[in-house]
C-alpha positions as CSV (number, residue, x, y, z in Angstrom):
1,X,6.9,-12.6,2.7
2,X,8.0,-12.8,-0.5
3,X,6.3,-10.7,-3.1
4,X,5.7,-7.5,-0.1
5,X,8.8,-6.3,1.8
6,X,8.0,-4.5,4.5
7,X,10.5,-1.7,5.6
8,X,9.3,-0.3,9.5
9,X,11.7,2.8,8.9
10,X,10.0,4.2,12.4
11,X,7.6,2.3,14.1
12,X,5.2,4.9,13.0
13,X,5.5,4.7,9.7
14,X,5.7,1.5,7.4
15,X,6.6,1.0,3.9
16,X,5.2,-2.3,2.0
17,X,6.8,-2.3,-1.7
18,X,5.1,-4.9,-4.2
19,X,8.0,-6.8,-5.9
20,X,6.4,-9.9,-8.2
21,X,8.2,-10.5,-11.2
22,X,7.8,-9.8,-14.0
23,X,4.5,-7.5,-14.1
24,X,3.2,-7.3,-10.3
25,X,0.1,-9.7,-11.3
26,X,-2.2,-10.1,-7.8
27,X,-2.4,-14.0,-7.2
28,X,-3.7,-15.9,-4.2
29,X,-0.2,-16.1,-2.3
30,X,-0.4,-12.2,-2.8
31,X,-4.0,-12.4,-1.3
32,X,-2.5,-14.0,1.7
33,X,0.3,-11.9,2.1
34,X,-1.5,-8.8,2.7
35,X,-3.8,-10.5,4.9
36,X,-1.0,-10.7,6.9
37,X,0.2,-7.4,6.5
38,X,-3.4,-6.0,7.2
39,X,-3.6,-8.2,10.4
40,X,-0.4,-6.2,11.2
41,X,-1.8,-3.2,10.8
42,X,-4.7,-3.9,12.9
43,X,-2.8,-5.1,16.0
44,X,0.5,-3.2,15.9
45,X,0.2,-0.2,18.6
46,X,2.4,1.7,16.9
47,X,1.9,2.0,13.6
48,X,0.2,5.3,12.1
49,X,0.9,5.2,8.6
50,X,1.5,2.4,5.7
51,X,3.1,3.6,2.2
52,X,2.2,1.5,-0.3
53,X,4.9,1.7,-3.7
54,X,6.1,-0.9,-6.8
55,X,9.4,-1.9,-7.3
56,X,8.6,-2.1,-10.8
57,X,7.9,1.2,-12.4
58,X,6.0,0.8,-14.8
59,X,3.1,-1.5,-12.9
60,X,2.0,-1.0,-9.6
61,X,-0.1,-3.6,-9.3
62,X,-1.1,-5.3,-13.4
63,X,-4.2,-6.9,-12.0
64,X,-5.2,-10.3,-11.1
65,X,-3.9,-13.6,-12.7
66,X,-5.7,-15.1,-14.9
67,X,-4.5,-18.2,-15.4
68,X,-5.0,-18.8,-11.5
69,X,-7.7,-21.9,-11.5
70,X,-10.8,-19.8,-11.0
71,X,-12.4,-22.8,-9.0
72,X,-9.2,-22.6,-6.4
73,X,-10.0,-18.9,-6.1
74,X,-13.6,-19.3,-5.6
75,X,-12.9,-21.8,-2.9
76,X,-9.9,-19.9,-1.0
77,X,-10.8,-20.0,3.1
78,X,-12.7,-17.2,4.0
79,X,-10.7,-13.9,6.0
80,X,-12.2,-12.5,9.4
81,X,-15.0,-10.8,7.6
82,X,-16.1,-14.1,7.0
83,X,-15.5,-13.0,3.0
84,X,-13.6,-14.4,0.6
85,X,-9.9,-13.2,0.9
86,X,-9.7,-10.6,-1.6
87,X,-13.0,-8.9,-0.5
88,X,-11.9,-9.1,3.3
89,X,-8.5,-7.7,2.2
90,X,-10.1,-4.7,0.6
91,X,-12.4,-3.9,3.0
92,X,-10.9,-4.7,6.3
93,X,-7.8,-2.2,4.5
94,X,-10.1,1.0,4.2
95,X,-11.0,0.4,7.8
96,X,-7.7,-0.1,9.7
97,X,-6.7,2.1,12.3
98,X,-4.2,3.5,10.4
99,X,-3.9,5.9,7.4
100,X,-2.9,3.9,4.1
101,X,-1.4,5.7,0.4
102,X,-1.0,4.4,-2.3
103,X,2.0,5.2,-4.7
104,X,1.1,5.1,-8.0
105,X,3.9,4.9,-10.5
106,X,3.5,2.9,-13.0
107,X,-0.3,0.5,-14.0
108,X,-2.6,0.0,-11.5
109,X,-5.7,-1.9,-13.4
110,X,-8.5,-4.2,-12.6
111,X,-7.7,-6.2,-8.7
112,X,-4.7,-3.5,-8.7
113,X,-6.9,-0.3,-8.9
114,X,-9.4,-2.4,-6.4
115,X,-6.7,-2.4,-3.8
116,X,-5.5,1.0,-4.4
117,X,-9.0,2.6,-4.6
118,X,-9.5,0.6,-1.0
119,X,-6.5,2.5,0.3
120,X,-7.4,6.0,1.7
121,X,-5.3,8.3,-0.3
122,X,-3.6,8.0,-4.0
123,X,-1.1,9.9,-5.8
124,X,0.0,9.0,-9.0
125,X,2.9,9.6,-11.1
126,X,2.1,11.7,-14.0
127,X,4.5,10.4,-16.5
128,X,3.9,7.1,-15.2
129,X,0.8,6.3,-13.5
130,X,-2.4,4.7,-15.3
131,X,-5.6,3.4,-13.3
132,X,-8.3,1.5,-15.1
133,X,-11.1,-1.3,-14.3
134,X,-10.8,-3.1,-17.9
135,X,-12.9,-6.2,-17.0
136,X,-16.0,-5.4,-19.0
137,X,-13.6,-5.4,-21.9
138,X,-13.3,-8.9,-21.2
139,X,-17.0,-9.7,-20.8
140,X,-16.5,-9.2,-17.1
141,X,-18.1,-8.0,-13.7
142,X,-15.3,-6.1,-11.7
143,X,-14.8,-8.6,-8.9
144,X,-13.6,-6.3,-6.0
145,X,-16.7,-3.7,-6.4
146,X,-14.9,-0.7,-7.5
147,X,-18.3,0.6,-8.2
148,X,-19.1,1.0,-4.9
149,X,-16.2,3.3,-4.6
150,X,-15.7,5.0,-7.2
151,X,-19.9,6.3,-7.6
152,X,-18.4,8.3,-4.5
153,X,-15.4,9.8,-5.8
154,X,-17.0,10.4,-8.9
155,X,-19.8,10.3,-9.2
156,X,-22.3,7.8,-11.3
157,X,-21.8,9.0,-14.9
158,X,-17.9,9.4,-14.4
159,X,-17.9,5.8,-12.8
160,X,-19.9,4.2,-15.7
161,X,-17.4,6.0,-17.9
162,X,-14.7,3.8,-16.3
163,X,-16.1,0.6,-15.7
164,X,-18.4,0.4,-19.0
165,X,-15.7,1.9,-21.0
166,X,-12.8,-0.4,-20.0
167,X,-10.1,2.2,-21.1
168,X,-6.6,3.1,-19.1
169,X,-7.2,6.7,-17.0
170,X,-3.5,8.2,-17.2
171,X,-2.9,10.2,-13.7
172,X,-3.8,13.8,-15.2
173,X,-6.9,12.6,-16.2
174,X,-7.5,10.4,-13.2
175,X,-7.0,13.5,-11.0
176,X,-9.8,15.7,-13.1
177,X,-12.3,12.6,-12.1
178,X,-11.3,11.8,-8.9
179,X,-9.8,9.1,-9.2
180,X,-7.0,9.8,-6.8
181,X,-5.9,12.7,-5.0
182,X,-3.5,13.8,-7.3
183,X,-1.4,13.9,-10.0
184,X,2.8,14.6,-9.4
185,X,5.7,14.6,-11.2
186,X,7.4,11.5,-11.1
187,X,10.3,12.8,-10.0
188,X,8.5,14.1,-7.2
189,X,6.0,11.7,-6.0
190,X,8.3,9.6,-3.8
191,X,9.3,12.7,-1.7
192,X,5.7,14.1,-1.7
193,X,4.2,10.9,-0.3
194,X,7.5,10.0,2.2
195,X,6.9,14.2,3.6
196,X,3.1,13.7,4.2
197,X,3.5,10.0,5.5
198,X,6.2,11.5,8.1
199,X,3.9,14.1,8.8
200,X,0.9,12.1,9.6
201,X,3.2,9.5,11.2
202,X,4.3,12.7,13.8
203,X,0.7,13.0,15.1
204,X,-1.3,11.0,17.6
205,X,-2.5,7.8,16.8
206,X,-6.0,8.5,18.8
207,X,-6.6,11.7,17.0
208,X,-5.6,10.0,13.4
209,X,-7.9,6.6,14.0
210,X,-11.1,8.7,15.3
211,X,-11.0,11.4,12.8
212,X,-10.8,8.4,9.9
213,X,-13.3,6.2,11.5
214,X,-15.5,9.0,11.8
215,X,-15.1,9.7,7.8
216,X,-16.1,5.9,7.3
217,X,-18.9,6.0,8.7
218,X,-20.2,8.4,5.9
219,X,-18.1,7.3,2.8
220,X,-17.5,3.8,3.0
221,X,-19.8,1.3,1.2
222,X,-21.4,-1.5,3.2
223,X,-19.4,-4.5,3.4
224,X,-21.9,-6.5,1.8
225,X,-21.7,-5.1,-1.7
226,X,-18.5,-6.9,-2.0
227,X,-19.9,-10.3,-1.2
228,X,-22.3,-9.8,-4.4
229,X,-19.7,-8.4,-6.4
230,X,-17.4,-11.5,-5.9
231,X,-20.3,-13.4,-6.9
232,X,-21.1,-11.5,-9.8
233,X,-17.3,-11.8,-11.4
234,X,-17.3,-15.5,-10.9
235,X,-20.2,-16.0,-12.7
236,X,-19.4,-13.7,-15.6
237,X,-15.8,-14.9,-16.2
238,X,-17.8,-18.6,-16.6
239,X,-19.5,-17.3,-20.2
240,X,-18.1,-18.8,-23.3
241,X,-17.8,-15.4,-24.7
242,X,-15.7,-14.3,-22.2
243,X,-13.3,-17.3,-22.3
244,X,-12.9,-16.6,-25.7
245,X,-11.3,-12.8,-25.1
246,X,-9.5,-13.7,-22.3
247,X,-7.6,-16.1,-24.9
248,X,-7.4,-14.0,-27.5
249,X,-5.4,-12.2,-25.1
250,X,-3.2,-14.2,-23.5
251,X,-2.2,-15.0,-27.1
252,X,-1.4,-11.6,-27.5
253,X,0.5,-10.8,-24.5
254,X,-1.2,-10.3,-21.6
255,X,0.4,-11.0,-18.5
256,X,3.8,-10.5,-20.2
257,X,5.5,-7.4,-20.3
258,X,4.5,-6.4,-24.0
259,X,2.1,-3.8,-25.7
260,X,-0.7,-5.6,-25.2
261,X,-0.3,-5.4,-21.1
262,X,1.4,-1.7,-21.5
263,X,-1.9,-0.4,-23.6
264,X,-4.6,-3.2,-22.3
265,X,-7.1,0.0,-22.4
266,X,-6.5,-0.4,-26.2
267,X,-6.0,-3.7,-26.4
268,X,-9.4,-5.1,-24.5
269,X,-11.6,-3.0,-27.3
270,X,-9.5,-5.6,-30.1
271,X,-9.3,-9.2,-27.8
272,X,-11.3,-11.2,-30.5
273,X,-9.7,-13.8,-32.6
């Protein structure tokens, strides 16, 4: 792999740090990295627990890129779900037999607060970490479906409030809504999540894969709403109106490591020429 190292520090516990210069943007050879990784965690025996952190601290994952050629993306192979890759990615994640966190320090927006949101547990840093969907901001349909999860976190109005609203959700706030678990210190976080991820790691696999599979059953969305989801992106990012603010912004910065990518909340309400 070369945008996920993968550090098996027990053969309980795993550690996959995102390292793709120079803002962590989610691409198709990403896609087909963690498929791999996911396949992993499906098959290995051993493995409890998977840790997922940024080498860059200040973006987690930036979101997808959008200069990929949306018609290569549209036609990427589908995974085992028989979905396109970035659906069967996110959904085949939340149900692996093995608990998955997400580290947040740093921005986790649009395809990178999909992933994480697909993840069973976040923590973000509090002077660092920022979650937000801005893709209606764009004149966009969220491709991933994070309304399907977040409606259950949050609840409807407070999931509206995020995806309608486009804006960034720093951690304290992101906590107070539900948006992950919690809010730490950033000095702190990586020796929260490394002392719970040892501690689930210590337990049985049996116990740890029934209990979760058992809390799937009632909170995960069907597999199908991200099939229409995927559908529904494609077809919005294809409007002439939306063309013309994703240009605006890539004029501006996006997708470089600038104020328009460190405040896009801001910077999607302003993306006209």
């Amino acid at each position: 792999m070369t945008q996920i190292t993968i550090d098996k520090s027990s053969p309980a516990l795993w550690t996959a740090t995102f390292d793709n210069p120079p803002i962590n943007l989610i691409d198709p050879n990403t896609v087909g990295e963690l498929q791999e990784l996911v396949t992993a965690l499906e098959t290995d025996s051993g493995v409890k627990v998977v840790v997922f952190r940024s080498a860059d601290p200040d973006f987690f994952l930036a979101h997808w890129d959008v200069l990929v050629d949306k018609a290569k993306v549209a036609a990427m192979p589908p995974g085992p779900t028989g979905m396109h890759p970035w659906a069967d990615v996110l959904v085949r994640l939340s149900r692996a037999p093995v608990a998955s966190i997400a580290e947040i320090r740093g921005r986790a927006r649009g395809a990178g607060s999909e992933f994480a949101l697909a993840c069973d547990m976040r923590f973000a840093s509090r002077e660092r970490g920022i979650l937000g969907q801005f893709e209606v901001g764009m004149g966009a349909v969220p491709g991933g479906n994070p309304m399907a999860r977040l409606g259950g976190l949050m609840g409807r109005g407070r999931g509206l409030e995020v995806i309608l609203g486009a804006d960034d959700f720093p951690a304290d706030l992101a906590e107070h809504y539900g948006y992950v678990n919690r809010a730490l210190p950033d000095a702190e976080i990586e020796t929260f999540v490394d002392s719970l991820a040892r501690r689930l790691a210590s337990f049985e696999k049996h116990a740890l894969v029934a209990a979760k599979a058992l809390m799937d059953e009632v909170t995960l969305p069907p597999e199908d709403v991200f099939r229409h989801a995927l559908s529904a992106f494609f077809a919005s990012t294809a409007h002439p109106a939306t063309r013309a603010r994703g240009a605006s912004l890539i004029k501006r910065g996006l997708q470089t490591r600038t104020a328009t990518e460190l405040n896009l909340g801001w910077a999607v309400a302003d993306s006209l020429p």
